[in-house]
C-alpha positions as CSV (number, residue, x, y, z in Angstrom):
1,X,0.4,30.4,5.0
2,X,3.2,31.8,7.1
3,X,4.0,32.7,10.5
4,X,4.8,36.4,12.4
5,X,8.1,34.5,12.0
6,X,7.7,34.6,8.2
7,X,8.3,30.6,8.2
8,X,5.6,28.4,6.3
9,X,3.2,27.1,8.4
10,X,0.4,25.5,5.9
11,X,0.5,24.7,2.0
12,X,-2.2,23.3,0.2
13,X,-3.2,22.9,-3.2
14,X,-6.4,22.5,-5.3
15,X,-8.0,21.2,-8.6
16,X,-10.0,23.2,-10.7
17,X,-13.5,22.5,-9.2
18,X,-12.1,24.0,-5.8
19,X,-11.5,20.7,-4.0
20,X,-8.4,20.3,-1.7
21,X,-6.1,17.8,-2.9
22,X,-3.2,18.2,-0.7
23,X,-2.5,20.2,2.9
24,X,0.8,20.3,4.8
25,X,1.6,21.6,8.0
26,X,4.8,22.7,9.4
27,X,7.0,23.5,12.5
28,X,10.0,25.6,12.8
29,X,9.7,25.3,8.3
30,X,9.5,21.5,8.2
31,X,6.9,19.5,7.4
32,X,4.6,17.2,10.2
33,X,1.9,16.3,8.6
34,X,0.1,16.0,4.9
35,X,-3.0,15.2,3.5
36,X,-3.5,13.6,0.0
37,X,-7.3,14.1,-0.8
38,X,-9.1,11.8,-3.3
39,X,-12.3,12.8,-5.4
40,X,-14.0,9.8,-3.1
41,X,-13.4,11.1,0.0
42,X,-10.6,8.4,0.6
43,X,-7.4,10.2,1.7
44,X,-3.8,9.7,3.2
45,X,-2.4,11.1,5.8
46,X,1.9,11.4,6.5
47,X,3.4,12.3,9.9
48,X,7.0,13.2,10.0
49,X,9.2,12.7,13.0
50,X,12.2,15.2,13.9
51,X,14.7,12.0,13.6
52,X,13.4,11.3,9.9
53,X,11.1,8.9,10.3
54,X,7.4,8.9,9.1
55,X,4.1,6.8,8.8
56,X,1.0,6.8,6.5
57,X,-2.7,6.3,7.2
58,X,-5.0,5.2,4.4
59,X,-8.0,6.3,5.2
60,X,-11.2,4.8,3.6
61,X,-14.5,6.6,1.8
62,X,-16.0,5.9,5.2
63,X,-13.5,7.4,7.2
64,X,-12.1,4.3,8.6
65,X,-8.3,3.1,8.7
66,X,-7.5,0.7,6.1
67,X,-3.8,0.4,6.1
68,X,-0.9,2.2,8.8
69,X,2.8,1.8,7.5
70,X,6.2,3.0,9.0
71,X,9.1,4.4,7.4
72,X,12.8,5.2,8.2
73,X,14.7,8.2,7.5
74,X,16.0,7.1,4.2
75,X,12.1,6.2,3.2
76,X,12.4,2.6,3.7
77,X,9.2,0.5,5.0
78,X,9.7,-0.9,8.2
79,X,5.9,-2.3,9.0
80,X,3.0,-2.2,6.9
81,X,-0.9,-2.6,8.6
82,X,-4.0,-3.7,7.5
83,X,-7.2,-3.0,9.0
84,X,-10.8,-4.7,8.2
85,X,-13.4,-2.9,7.9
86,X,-14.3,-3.4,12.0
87,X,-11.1,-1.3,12.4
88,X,-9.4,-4.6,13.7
89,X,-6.0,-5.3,12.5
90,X,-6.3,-8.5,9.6
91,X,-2.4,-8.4,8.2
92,X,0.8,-7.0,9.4
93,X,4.8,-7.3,7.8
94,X,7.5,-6.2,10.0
95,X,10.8,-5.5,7.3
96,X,14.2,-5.5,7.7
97,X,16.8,-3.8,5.7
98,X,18.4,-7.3,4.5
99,X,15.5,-8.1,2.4
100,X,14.0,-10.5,6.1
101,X,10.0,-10.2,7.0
102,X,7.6,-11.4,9.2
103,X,4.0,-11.5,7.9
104,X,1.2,-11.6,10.8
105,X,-2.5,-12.6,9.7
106,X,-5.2,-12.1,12.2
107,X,-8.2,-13.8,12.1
108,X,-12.0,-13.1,13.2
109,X,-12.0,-15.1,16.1
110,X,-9.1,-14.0,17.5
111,X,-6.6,-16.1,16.6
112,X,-3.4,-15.6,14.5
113,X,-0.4,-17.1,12.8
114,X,2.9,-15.6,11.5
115,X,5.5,-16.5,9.2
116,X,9.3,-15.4,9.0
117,X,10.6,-15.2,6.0
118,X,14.6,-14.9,5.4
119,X,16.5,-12.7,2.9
120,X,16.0,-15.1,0.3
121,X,12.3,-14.6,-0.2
122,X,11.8,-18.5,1.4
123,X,9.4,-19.1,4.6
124,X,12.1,-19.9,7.7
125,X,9.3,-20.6,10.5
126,X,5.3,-20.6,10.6
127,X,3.6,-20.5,14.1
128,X,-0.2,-20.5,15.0
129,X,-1.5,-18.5,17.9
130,X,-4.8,-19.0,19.7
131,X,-7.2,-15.9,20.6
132,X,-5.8,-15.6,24.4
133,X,-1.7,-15.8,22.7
134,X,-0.8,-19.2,23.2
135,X,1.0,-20.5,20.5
136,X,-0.4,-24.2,19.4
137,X,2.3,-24.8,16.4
138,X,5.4,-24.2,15.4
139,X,7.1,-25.5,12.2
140,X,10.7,-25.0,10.7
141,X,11.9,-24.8,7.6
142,X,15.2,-25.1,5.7
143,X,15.4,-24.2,2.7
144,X,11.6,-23.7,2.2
145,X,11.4,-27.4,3.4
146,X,9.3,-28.3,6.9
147,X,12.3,-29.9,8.7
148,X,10.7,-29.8,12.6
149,X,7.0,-29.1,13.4
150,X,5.5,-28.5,17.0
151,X,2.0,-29.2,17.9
152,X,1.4,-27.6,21.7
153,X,-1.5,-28.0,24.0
154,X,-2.8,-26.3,26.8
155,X,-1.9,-28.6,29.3
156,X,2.0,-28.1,28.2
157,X,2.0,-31.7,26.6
158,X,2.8,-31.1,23.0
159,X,3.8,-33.7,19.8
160,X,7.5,-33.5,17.6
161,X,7.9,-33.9,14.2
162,X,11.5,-33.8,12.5
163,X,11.2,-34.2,8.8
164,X,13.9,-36.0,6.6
165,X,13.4,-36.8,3.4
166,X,10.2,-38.9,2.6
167,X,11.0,-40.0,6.4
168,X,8.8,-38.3,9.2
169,X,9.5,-39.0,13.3
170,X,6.7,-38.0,16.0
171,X,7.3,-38.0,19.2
172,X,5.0,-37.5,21.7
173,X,5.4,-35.4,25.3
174,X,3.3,-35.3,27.9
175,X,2.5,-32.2,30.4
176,X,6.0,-33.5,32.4
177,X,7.7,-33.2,29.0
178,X,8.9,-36.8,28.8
179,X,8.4,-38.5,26.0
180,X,6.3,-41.5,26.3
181,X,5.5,-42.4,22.4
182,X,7.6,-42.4,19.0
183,X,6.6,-43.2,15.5
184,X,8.5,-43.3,12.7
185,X,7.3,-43.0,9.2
186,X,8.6,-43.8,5.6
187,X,6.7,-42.2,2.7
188,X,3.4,-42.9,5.4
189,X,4.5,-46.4,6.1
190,X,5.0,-46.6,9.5
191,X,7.7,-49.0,9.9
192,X,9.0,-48.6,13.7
193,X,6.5,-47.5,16.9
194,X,8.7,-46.9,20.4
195,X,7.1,-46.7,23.7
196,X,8.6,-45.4,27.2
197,X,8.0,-45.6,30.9
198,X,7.2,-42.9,33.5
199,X,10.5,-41.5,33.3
200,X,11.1,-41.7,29.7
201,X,12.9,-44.3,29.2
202,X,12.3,-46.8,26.1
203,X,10.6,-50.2,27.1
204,X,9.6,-51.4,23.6
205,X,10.5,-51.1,19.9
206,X,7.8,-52.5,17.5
207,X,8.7,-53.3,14.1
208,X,6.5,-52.9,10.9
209,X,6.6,-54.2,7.8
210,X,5.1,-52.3,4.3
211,X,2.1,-54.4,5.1
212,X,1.2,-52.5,8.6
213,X,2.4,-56.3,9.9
214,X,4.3,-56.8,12.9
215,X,7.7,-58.0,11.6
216,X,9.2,-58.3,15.5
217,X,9.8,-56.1,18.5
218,X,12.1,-55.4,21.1
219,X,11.5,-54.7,25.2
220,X,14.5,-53.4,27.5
221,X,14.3,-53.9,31.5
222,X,16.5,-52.1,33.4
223,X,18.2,-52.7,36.4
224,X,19.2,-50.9,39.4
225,X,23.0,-50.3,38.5
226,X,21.8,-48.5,35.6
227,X,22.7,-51.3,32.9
228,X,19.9,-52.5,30.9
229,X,18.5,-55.4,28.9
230,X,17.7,-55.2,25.6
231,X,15.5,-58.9,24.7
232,X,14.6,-59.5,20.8
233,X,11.0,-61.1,19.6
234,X,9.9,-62.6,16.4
235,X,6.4,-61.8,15.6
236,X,4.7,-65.2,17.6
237,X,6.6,-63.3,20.7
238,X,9.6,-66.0,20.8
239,X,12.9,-64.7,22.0
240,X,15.7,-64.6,19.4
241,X,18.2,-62.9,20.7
242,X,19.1,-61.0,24.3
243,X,21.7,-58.0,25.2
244,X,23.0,-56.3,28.0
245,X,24.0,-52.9,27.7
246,X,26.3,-50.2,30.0
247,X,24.0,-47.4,31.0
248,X,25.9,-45.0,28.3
249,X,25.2,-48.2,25.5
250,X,28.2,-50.4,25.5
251,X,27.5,-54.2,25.2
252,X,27.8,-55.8,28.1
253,X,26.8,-59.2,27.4
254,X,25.0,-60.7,24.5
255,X,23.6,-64.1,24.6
256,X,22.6,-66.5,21.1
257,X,19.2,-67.6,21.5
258,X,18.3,-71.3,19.5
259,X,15.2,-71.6,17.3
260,X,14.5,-75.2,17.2
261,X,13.6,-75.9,13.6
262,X,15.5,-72.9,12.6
263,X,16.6,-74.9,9.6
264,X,20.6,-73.7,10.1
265,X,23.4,-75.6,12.2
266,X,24.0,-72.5,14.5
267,X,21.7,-70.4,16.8
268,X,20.0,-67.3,14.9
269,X,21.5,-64.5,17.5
270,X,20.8,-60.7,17.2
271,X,22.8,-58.5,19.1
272,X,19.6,-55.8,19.5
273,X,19.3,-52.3,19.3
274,X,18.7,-49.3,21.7
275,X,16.8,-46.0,20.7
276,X,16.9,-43.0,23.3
277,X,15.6,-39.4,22.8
């Protein structure tokens, strides 16, 4: 079909039987819009933009959406859609031109997750979304390897992991975000539990054995001038050793403690350790 302006306006084609298999449109001689018919009723619809760019609607045997993708001007796929059959979006891929996507899945109840993949083909981050947005995790990856997970509540408290190896570290964060519990793990044996006052600073360091035992633990005080004391404990709660540190960690002071029966001519003395997030 043409116009008084003898420019196309409409082309469309047919199979033998009759039926429509394809209709375009046109403005100004350039297509807007086509139709690709199927036998089944199913069908595809293209709009064109004036800049180049286009989208495509698959179009089910019942007349509802099943996919909706995005193109550039040079024909690459920029997002690609996928609709259930309650018209609600189930899957979505956002592309970019250096090979990077982000895949969205969408579940019944309303909830979601998405994934970011990088140029490599390899997952970069995976995050989980509740029905009302609110994302409740959020892991990292290097090199297709979890290295940092995030588990988020609603009441802004929320649990670390940082992965290393066969060695895993929780920390836990309250509403305040300050830590106040830390775990460390060893191919599942947990071999060091640290706790932490109000303010987030450490007040005990238990120690583990590959039993679950306790092999020993420390506690730090702290005084007004910002030092600290860092005292050692066997696992019957005797002292063994005690530390004082400079608020920024320098040893201050560190005094031998004797273990009568100890077996040795000389005091067993351990300098101690201090762990801050």
């Amino acid at each position: 079909m043409y116009g008084v302006n003898g420019q196309m306006t409409e082309y469309a084609t047919f199979n033998a039987s009759g039926y429509k298999t394809q209709d375009i449109f046109y403005t100004n001689g350039k297509a807007t819009q086509q139709y690709n018919f199927n036998l089944d009723k199913s069908y595809t619809k293209y709009d064109f933009s004036v800049d180049g760019t286009q989208t495509a609607t698959l179009v089910g045997v019942n007349g509802q959406v099943t996919e909706y993708a995005k193109f550039n001007a040079s024909g690459f796929m920029t997002q690609d859609i996928f609709f259930g059959a309650d018209q609600k979006t189930t899957k979505q891929l956002d592309f970019n031109l250096d090979g990077s996507y982000a895949s969205h899945a969408f579940n019944s109840d309303g909830s979601q997750f998405a994934a970011l993949f990088g140029t490599n083909g390899l997952i970069t981050e995976y995050a989980t979304f509740s029905a009302s947005g609110f994302k409740t995790q959020d892991i990292l990856y290097t090199n297709g390897k979890a290295t940092k997970q995030y588990d988020f509540s609603v009441d802004n408290s929320y649990i670390s992991h940082s992965f290393d190896g066969a060695k895993e570290y929780i920390a836990l964060f309250g509403s305040n975000h300050i830590i106040y519990d830390y775990y460390q793990y060893s191919q599942n044996w947990l071999f060091e539990r640290d706790l932490f006052d109000g303010i987030g600073r450490q007040i005990e360091a238990d120690r583990f054995n590959t039993s679950g035992q306790l092999s020993g633990f420390t506690k730090y005080t702290y005084n007004n001038d910002g030092s600290y004391w860092s005292n050692n404990y066997s696992t019957t709660g005797q002292m063994t050793a005690q530390t004082k540190f400079t608020g920024d960690g320098a040893v201050i002071q560190n005094n031998s403690i004797y273990i009568p029966g100890n077996g040795y001519g000389f005091p067993i003395a351990n300098a101690g350790w201090s762990f801050q997030i």
